[in-house]
C-alpha positions in Angstrom: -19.5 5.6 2.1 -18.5 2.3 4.5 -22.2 0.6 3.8 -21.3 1.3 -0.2 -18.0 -0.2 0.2 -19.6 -2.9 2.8 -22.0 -3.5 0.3 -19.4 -3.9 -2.7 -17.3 -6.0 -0.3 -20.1 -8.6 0.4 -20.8 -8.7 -3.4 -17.2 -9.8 -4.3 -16.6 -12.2 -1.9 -19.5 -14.1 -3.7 -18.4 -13.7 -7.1 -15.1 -15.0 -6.0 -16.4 -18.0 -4.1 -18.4 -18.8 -7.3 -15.3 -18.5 -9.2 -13.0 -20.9 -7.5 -16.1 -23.0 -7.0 -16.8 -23.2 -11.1 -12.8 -24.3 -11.8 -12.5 -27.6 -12.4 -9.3 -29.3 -10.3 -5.7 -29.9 -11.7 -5.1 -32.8 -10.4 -6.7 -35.5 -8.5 -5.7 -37.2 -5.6 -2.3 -37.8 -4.2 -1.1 -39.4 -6.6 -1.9 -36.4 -8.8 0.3 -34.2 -6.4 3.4 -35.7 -6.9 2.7 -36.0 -10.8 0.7 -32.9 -11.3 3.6 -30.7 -10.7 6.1 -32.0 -12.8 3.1 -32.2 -15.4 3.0 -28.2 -15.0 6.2 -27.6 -14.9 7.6 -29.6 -17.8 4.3 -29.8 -19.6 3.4 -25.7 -19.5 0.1 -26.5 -20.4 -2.3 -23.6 -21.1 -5.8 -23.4 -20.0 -8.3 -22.3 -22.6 -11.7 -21.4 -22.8 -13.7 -21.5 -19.6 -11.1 -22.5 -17.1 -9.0 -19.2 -18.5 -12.1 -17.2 -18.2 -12.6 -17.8 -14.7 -9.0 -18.1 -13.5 -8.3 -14.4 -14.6 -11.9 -13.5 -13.2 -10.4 -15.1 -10.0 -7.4 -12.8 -9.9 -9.3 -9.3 -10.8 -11.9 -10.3 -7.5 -8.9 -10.9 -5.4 -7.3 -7.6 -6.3 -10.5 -6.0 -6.1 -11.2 -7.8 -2.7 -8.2 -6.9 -1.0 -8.4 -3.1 -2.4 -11.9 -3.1 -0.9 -10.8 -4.4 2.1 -8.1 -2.0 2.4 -10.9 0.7 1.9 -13.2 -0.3 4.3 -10.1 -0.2 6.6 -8.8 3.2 6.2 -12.0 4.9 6.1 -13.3 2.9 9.6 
């Protein structure tokens, strides 16, 4: 059971590196700091396509990450 869940564990973590490695950036710069969140907060821009693809794909691997990780706790 704790090499399955090791083994599930070691899989995610690459699929969400990959993920947050494949989004492109919001904002470059500093520059892009100070302007970038006013943009998303008055601007409440949407992302589409790809970038909405992978941004959810990021959240369901984190979720699934730390309920892994939570696993592999309890059951060590």
């Amino acid at each position: 059971m704790h090499a399955l869940l090791v083994t599930l564990l070691v899989i995610v973590c690459i699929a969400l590196i990959a993920c947050v490695l494949l989004q492109s950036g919001k904002s470059a710069g500093l520059s892009g700091a100070i302007s970038g969140g006013a943009e998303q907060l008055f601007g409440k821009q949407k992302a589409r396509g790809l970038d909405l693809v992978l941004h959810r794909a990021t959240i369901v691997l984190a979720i699934i990450f730390f309920a892994l990780t939570l696993l592999i706790a309890y059951f060590e």
